[in-house]
N, C-alpha and C positions, 0 to 999 in steps of 0.2 A: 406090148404092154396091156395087164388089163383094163378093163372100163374104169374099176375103179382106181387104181393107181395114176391113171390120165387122170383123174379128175383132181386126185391129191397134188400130180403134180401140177399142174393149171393153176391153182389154188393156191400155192406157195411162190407161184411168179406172178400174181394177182395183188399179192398183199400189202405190195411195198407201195402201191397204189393210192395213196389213200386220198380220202374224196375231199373235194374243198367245202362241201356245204356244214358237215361237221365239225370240219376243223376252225370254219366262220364260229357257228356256235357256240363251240368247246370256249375260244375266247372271249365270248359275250359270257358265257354262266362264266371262266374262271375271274373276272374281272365283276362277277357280282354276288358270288359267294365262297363260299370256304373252299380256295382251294384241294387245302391237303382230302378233305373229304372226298372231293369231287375224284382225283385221284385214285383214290382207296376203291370208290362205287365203281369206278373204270376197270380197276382191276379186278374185281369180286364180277363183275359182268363178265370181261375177257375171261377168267377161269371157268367160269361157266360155261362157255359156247363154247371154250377149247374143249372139254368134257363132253358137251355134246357129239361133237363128232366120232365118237366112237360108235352112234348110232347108223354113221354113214359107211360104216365098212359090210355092208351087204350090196347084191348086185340093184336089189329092189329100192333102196334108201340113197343111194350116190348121188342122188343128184340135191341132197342136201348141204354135201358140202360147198355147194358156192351161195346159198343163203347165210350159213355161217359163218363163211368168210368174209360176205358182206359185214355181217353185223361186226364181229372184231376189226375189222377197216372201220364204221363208225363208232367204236368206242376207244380206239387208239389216239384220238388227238385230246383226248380230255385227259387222260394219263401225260402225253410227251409233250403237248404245251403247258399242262401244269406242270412240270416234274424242271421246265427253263422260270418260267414266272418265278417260283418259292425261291432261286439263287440269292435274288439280294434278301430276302427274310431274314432266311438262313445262315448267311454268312455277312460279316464287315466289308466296310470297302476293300479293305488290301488281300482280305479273302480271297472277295469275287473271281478276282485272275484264275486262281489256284482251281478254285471252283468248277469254273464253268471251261475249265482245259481239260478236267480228271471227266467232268461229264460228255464232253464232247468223244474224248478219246475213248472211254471205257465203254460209252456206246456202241462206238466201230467197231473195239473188240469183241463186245458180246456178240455183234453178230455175226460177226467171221468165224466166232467160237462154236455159236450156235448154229448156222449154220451147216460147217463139219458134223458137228457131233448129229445134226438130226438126221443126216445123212448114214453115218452109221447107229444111230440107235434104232433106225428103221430097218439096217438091214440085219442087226443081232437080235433086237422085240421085236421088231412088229411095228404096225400102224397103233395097234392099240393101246402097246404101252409107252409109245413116244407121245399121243395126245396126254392122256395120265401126265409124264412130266411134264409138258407144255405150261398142263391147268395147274401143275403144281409151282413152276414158275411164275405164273401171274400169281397165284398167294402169295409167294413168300415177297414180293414186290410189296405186295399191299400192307404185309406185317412190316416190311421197314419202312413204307413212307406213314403208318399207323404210327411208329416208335421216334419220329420227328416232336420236339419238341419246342411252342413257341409259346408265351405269354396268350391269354385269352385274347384272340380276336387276330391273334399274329397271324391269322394264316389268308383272312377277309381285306378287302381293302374298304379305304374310305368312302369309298362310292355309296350314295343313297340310296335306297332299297327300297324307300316306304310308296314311290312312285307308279311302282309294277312294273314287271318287265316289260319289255319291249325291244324285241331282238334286234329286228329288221334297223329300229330306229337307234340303237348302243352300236349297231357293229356301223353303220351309216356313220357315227357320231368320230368310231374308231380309224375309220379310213380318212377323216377329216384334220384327225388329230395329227398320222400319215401324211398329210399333205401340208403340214404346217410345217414340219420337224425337217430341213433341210436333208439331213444326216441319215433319218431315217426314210426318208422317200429314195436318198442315193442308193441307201444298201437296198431299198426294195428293188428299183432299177437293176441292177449290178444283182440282185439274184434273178431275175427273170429274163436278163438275157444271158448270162452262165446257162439257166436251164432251158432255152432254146437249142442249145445243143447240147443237155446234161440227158435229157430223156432218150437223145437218138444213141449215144453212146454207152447207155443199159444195153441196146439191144445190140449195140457192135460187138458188145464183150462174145457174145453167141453166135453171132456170123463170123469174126476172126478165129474163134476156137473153132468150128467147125469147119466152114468152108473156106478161108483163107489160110488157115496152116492144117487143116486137115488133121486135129487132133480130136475130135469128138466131144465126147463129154469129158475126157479129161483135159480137152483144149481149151473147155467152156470156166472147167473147176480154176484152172492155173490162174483164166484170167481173172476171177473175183479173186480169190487170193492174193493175187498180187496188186489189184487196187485197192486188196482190206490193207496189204503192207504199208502201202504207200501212203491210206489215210491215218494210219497209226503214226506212221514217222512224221506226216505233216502235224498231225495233232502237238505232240514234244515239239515240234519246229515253231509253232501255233505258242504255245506256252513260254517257250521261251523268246521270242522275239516280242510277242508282248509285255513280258515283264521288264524288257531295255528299253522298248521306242515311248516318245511322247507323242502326241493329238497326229503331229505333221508325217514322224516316222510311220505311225500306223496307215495314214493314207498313204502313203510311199509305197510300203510295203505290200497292201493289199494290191495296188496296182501292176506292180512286179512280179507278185505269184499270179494274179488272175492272167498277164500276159503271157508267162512261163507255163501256167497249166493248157493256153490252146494252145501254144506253139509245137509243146514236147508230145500232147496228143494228136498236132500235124504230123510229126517227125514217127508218132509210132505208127499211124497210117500207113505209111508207105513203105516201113522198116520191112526187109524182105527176111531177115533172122528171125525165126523164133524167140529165142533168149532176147533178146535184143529188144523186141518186141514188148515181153513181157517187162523189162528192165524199165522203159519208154513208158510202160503205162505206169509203173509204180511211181515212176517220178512226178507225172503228167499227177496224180492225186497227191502228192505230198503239196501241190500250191492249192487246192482246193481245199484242203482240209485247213492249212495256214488260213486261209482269208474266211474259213469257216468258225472258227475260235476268236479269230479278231473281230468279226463284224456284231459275233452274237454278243460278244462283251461291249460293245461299244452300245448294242441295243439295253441288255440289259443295264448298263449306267447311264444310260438318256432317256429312257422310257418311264415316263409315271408312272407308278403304283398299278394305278387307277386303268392306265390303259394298257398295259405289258401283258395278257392275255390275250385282246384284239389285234397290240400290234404281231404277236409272235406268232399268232391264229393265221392274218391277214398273209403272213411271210412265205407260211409253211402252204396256204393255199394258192397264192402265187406261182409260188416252185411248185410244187406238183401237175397245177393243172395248165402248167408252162411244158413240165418235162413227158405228160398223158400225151398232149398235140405233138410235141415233137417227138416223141417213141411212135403215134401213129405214121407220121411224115416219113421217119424213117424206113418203114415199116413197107410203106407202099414205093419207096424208092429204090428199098433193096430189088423187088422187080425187075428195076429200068438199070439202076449203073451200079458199080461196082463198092463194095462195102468199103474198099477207102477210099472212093472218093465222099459218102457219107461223112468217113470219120474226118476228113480234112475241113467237111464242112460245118461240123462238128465242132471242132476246134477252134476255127476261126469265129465261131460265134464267142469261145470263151476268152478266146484272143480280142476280140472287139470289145468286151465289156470292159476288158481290162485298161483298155485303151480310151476306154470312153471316162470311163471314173478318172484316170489322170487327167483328163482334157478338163471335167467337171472341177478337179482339185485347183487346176494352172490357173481357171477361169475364178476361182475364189467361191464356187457355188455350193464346196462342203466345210462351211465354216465350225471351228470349236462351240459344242454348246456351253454354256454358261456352266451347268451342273456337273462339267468333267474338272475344274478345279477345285470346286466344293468336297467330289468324290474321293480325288486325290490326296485331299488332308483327312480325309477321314481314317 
C-alpha cells in the first residue's frame, strides 16, 4: 500500500471516533442558540475540509490528511446532536415515534450505503473524486436542514442569553440536570456500560474476519455488513415495539434486548461456523439497535427544551470515550488471549448492563416521569 493510501485508510477508521470535548460543547452552543443554523455552519465547515483534502493526495502533503480529519471529527457533533434536539420542534407528540425510528434507521443505512459505495467510488475515480462527492454530500445536508421550517425563534430555546456564555459553567449545569432526572441518569448508565464492551467489539469485527476465519478483508467487509443488517432490522423492530408497549413495557423491553444482544454476541464468540458466525452477529445488533430507538425517544420526550443538547451531548460523550478506552483495552489484549475470549468479554459487559437496568427497574429506581402522560395526550 502506498504512503498515501495508508494514510486515507487510517483516516477513515479514525473517524467514527469522535472526541468528547466537542461534542460537550456542541451541546452547550446548541442549547443556547439557533440550533438549525448551528447545523447548516457544521456542514458548510465539514464540506469544506472534505474538499480540502484533495490537497493531500501528493507524497509531500499526506500528512495532512489526519489534521483534516481531526477538524471533521470536531465539527460532526454540532451537526448529529443538533439534527436529535430539533425532533420534538419538528414534529407532534405522536410524530416523535415515527420520527426519531426513520432517523435512527436511515442513519445506519446511510452508512452502510455509504460506506460500500466509497469503497468503490474510490476504486472506479479516484481519491479525488470521491472527496468532490464527500463535500458535495455535506451541502446537500445543509440545503435540507436550510429548507426546515419553523415559526421565528422555533429553532432557539428559552434559555437566557443576555448573561454570557459560560460553557464550563451551562455544561456543569447540564450534567446536574443529569443527575436529577432518574430516567436519564439510567439510560446514561445503561449506555456506558453497553459501551465497555461496545468499543472492544469494533475491533473484533477485524480480528474474526481476518484471523479467526481467515477471510481477509472480505472477512472484515461481511462482518460490518452484517451488523449494518442487523442494525437495520433492530431499528423496524425498535419502531415497532415502541409504538405497542407503555412506560413499563418499554423498560421490559430494553432490558431483554440489552441481555439478548451480549448473550447472542457470547454465543458468536465462540461459533466455529462462519455463516453462523455472521448470522450471530446480525442478531446480536438487532437488540442494540431496539434499545437504541427506545431510549433515544424516551430521552427526547423527558428532556427539557432547554437542556436536550447538553443532555444528548453529555450521552454521545459518554459512549465514545467509554468505547475509545475499551477499543484501546482490547486492543492491547488481543496480544495476550484469544479474540474470543475478548468478544465473550465483550458481551458479557452488554449482558450485565442489561441485567443491571432490570435490577434498577424491580428496585423501583426508573420511575415514570410526570411529562410522559402530558406527551401521550398530545
Amino acid at each position: 500500500m502506498a504512503p498515501s493510501e495508508s494514510a486515507f485508510s487510517g483516516a477513515a477508521c479514525t473517524s467514527t471516533n469522535k472526541p468528547s470535548i466537542p461534542t460537550a460543547a456542541a451541546g452547550v452552543a446548541l442549547d443556547r442558540y439557533d440550533r438549525r443554523r448551528i447545523m447548516i455552519a457544521a456542514d458548510l465547515a465539514r464540506a469544506a475540509v472534505a474538499l480540502a483534502f484533495l490537497v493531500s493526495m501528493s507524497r509531500e502533503t499526506v500528512w495532512t490528511v489526519y489534521p483534516l480529519s481531526a477538524l471533521l471529527m470536531l465539527a460532526a457533533p454540532f451537526f448529529t446532536t443538533g439534527r436529535v434536539s430539533i425532533l420534538p420542534s419538528i414534529t407532534t407528540g405522536r410524530e416523535l415515534h415515527v420520527a426519531n425510528s426513520l432517523t435512527q434507521t436511515t442513519q445506519w443505512a446511510t452508512q452502510i450505503a455509504g460506506t460500500m459505495l466509497a469503497g468503490y467510488g474510490v476504486a472506479w475515480l479516484g481519491y479525488g473524486a470521491a472527496f468532490v462527492v464527500n463535500a458535495l454530500g455535506f451541502l446537500f445536508s445543509a440545503v435540507t436542514s436550510w429548507a426546515l421550517r419553523l415559526p421565528p425563534g422555533g429553532f432557539r430555546t428559552r434559555q437566557d442569553t443576555a448573561t454570557g456564555l459560560r460553557p464550563w459553567r451551562e455544561y456543569h449545569e447540564g450534567l446536574r440536570y443529569i443527575a436529577r432526572s432518574p430516567l436519564v441518569r439510567g439510560i446514561g448508565l445503561l449506555t456506558g456500560g453497553w459501551a465497555a464492551g461496545g468499543g472492544a467489539a469494533q475491533l473484533l469485527f477485524v480480528l474474526f474476519g481476518e484471523q479467526v476465519f481467515r477471510r481477509g478483508s472480505q472477512g472484515i467487509g461481511a462482518m460490518a455488513s452484517f451488523a449494518g443488517i442487523g442494525l437495520l432490522l433492530g431499528g423496524m423492530a425498535g419502531h415497532a415495539i415502541g409504538s405497542r408497549v407503555n412506560f413499563a413495557g418499554y423498560k421490559q423491553s430494553v432490558a431483554l434486548a440489552y441481555v439478548s444482544h451480549g448473550l447472542l454476541f457470547i454465543v458468536f464468540s465462540i461459533a466455529q461456523g462462519y455463516v453462523a458466525a455472521l448470522v450471530l452477529l446480525a442478531a446480536s445488533r438487532i437488540g442494540m439497535a431496539v434499545t437504541t430507538v427506545l431510549n433515544t425517544e424516551q430521552l427526547l420526550r423527558h428532556t427539557s427544551d432547554t437542556h436536550r443538547g447538553r443532555v444528548f451531548g453529555t450521552m454521545e460523550s459518554l459512549r465514545w470515550s467509554t468505547m475509545i478506552v475499551s477499543m484501546a483495552a482490547a486492543s492491547v489484549a488481543a496480544d495476550l488471549v484469544s479474540p474470543r475470549v475478548i468478544g465473550i468479554v465483550a458481551g458479557a459487559f452488554g449482558a450485565f448492563a442489561g441485567v443491571a437496568w432490570a435490577l434498577a427497574n424491580w428496585r423501583g429506581w426508573l420511575p415514570e416521569p410526570v411529562e410522559q402522560r402530558q406527551a401521550v395526550a398530545e
